[in-house]
N, C-alpha and C positions, 0 to 999 in steps of 0.2 A: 522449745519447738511445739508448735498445735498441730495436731494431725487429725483429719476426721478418714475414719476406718470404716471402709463398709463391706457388709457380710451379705451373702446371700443365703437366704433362712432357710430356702427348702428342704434341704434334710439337715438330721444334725449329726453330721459330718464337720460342716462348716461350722457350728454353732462349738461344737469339744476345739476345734483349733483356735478360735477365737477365745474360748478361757483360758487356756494354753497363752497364747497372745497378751491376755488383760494380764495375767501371772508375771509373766516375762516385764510387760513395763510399770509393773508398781515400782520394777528395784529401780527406776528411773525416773524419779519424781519431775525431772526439769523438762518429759516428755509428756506434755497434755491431749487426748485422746478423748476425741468426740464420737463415739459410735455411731453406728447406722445400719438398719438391719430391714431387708426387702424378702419379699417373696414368702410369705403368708402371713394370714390372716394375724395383727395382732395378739389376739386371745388365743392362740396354739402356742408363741416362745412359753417358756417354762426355766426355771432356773438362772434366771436374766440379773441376778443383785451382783455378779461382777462388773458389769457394764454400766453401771451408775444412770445417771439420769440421758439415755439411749436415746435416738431417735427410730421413726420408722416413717418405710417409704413402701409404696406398693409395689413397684419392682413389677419383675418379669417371673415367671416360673413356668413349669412343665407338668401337664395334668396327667398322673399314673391312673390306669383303670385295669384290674385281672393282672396285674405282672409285668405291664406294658404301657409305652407314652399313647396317651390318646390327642393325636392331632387335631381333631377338629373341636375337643372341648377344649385341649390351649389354647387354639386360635379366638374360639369363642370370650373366652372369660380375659383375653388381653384388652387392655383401655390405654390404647395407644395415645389419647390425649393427655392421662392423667399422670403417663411415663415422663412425656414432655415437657410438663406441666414443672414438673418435680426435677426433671433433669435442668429446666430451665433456671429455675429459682434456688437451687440449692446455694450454698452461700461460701462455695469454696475457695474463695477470692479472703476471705477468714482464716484461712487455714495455711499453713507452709507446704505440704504434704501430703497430698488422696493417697491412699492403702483402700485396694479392692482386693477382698476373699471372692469373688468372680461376680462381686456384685454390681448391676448394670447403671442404678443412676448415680452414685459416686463415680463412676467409670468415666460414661457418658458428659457427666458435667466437668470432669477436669479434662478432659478430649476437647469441650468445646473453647472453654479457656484457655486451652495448651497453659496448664496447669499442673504442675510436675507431680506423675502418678508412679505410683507403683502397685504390680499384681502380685500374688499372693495367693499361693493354693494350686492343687495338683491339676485343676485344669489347665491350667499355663507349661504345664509340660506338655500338651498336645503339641506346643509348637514345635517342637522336633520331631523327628523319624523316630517313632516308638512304635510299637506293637495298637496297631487299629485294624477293625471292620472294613472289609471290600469297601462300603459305601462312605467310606472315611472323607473323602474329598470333601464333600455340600456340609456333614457335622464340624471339619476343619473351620469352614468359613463360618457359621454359627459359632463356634468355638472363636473363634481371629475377633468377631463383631459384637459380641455379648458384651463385654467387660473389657475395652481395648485398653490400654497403661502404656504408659512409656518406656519403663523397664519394671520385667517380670521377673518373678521367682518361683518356677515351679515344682513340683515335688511329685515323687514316686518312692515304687519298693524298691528301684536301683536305677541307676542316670543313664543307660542304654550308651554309654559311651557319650553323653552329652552334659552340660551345666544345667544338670536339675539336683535341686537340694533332696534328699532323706524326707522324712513324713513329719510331722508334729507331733508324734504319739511315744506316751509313754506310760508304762503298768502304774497302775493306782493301788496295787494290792501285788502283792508275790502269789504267785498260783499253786492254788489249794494242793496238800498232798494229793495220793493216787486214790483216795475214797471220795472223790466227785464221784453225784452221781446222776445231775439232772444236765441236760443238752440246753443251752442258751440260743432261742431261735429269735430273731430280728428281722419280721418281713413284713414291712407295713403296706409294701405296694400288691400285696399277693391280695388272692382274693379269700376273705376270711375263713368261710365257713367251709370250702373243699380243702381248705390248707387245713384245717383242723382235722376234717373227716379221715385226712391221710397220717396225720400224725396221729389219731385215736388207735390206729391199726398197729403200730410200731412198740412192742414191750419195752421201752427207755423211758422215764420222767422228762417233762419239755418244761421248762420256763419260756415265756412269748411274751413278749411287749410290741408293741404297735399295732394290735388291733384293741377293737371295742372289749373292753375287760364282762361286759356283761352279757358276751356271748353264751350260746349252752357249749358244754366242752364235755369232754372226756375225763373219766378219774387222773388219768398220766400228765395231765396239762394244766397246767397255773398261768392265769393272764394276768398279766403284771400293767401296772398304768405308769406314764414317764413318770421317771426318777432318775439323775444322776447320777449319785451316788449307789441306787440299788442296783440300776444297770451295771457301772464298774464292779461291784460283788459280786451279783452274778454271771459276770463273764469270769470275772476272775476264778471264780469257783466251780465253774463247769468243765464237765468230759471234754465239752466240743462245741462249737460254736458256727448255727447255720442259719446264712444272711445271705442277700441279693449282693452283687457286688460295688457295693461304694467304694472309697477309698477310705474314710479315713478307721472307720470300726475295723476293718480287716487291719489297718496300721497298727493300731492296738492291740491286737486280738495276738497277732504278732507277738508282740513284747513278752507276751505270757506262756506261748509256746504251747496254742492250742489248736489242736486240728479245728479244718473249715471248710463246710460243702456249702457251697454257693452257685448262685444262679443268676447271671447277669439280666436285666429288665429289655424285655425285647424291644429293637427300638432306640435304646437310650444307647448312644455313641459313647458315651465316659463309660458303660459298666460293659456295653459287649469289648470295648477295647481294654479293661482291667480286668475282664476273665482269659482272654488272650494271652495277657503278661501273664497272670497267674498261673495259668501252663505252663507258659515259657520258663518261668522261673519256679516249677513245682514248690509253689509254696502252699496250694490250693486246689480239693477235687473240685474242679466245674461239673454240673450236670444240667439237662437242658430243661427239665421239669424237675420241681419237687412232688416226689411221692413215696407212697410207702414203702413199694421195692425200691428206690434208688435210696432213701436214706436208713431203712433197714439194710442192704446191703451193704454201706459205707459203712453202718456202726459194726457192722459183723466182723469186717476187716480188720478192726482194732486198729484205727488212724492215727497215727502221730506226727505231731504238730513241728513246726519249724518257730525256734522262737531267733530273734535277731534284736540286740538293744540298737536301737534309735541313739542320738546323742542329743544333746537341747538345742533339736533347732530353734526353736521359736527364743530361745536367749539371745542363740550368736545373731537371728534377726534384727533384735530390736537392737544389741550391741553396734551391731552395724547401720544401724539407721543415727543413732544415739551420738555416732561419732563420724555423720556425715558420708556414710556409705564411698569412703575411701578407697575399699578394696572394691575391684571386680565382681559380680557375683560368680564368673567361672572362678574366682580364688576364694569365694565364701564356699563354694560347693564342692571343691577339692577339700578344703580345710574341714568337712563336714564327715566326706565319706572315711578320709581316714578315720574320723574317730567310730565309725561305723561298727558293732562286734554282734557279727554271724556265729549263732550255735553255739551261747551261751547255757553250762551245764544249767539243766531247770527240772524240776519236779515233774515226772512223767505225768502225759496226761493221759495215758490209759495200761492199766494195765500195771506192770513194774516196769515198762519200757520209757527211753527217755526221749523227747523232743529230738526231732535229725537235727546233725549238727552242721548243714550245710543249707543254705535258702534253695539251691539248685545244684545238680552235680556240676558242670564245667562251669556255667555262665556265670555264675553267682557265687561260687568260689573264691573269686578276686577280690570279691567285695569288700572286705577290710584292707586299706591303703591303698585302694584302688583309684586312677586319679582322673576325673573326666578328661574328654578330648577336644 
């Protein structure tokens, strides 16, 4: 079977479930996989030699400015001809099967072929009644028309009572005993140099990635340049871990059973709607700024983390595709959550205290053999 897969670049979210993905179908040699990767600049992927000889497309994306989407520089920098262009020509009539991680002209071009697609990736859980933002209705329809598939797969920290599959995430490293001692901070959409002025204030050591590494900083702060593997160590090895709210880093962040204050991006419907859940399901402090009192006060607390193993999804996926996607996906995503294990014992992450052994008190409870509806 040929399948060309396309990813949307903009954060790397999508780009860790996608290695995740290439893992999963090497053990399937008779499944050939053409990549496809939109929405940034060539020269930013980094870490790209499991993808083999990849394609890229320009794609659509959303322009962050200060912690926030800024509307009229997206609208600006869209080239609405060269999207068409590219959706026009892509050559999916090649291929048995589109897979879009919410990527738009893989999407778009098996839509216009009725070309049998599938979606893939926690966006496509908006399509149910989950946890969203007052202004959810107009982000719904952008969410419905981005990336439209035939049949979708979408994923969360829990199905809300619906056929959404478990996250793609899993620990790369066992988490360090209780002598971490630096906070792993990830916030590339923030604005550099007040986010730093605020962490200079705070007596904790910071590791940062995602801004310019040859900022001036403070003694407490190490700016880290992209790394895969450095990234997975040092989350792995850290007290605590404080990021905007994407999905898929918090999935992970998860597995290791590390407290996480986050800040969803004002604006952006997937993260004010995944700081929402993450209340709902206390797995998560939201705060509405970062700054020196709000995350000096967090660390004060002594925060302990909710760790939860994930199961391979990104295996029973491709298993599923590999043998002609037989099952339902409400029977892949039931078959999922069972294997689901909430508040697993794990190495405290602060203190001699251990990781809560519950993702939330009542809601999240069920979660192991719990069975969509």
């Amino acid at each position: 079977m040929k399948i060309l897969y396309g990813v949307q670049g903009t954060g790397n979210g999508h780009l860790s479930r996608a290695r995740a993905m290439a893992e999963a179908f090497r053990q399937f040699p008779d499944l050939e996989v053409q990549w496809l990767f939109s929405g940034r600049p060539p020269e930013k992927f980094f870490a790209m030699e499991a993808f083999g000889n990849y394609w890229w497309r320009e794609g659509l994306t959303f322009v962050h400015k200060e912690g926030k989407i800024d509307q009229f520089a997206t609208g600006r920098q869209l080239n609405l001809s060269r999207l068409l262009k590219d959706i026009r020509e892509l050559p999916v009539q090649d291929f048995d099967l589109v897979i879009s991680d919410f990527e738009p002209v893989t999407a778009w071009a098996a839509k216009k072929r009725k070309h049998p697609s599938l979606g893939l990736g926690h966006q496509y859980a908006f399509s149910f009644s989950i946890p969203t933002p007052s202004f959810g209705w107009a982000a719904r329809a952008i969410m419905k028309m981005f990336a439209p598939v035939q049949v979708s797969l979408g994923m969360h920290w829990h199905h809300f009572g619906h056929p959404i599959l478990p996250p793609i995430a899993h620990a790369h490293e066992e988490p360090a005993p209780a002598q971490q001692e630096h906070v792993l901070v990830y916030l590339p959409f923030e604005h550099a140099q007040p986010l730093l002025q605020q962490l200079a204030q705070v007596p904790q050591r910071f590791i940062v990635y995602g801004l310019p590494t040859d900022l001036p900083k403070a003694e407490n702060i190490t700016l880290k340049a992209p790394s895969v593997d450095g990234f997975r160590h040092d989350v792995a090895t850290a007290r605590a871990v404080i990021c905007n709210s994407g999905f898929e880093l918090i999935a992970e962040t998860l597995t290791l059973g590390k407290p996480i204050l986050t800040r969803p991006l004002k604006g952006q419907f997937e993260q004010e709607a995944n700081a929402l859940a993450l209340e709902e399901l206390q797995l998560a402090t939201v705060v509405p700024q970062f700054d020196a009192a709000a995350i000096g006060h967090w660390l004060e607390k002594h925060p302990v983390g909710v760790r939860i193993c994930w199961p391979d999804v990104a295996g029973a996926i491709v298993y599923w595709v590999a043998n002609g996607r037989r099952n339902s996906p409400q029977e892949l995503t039931e078959s999922l959550w069972e294997a689901v294990i909430p508040g697993n014992a794990a190495t405290a992450s602060s203190g001699s205290q251990s990781p809560r052994t519950t993702g939330r008190t009542e809601a999240i409870r069920d979660i192991k053999g719990s069975e969509s509806t």
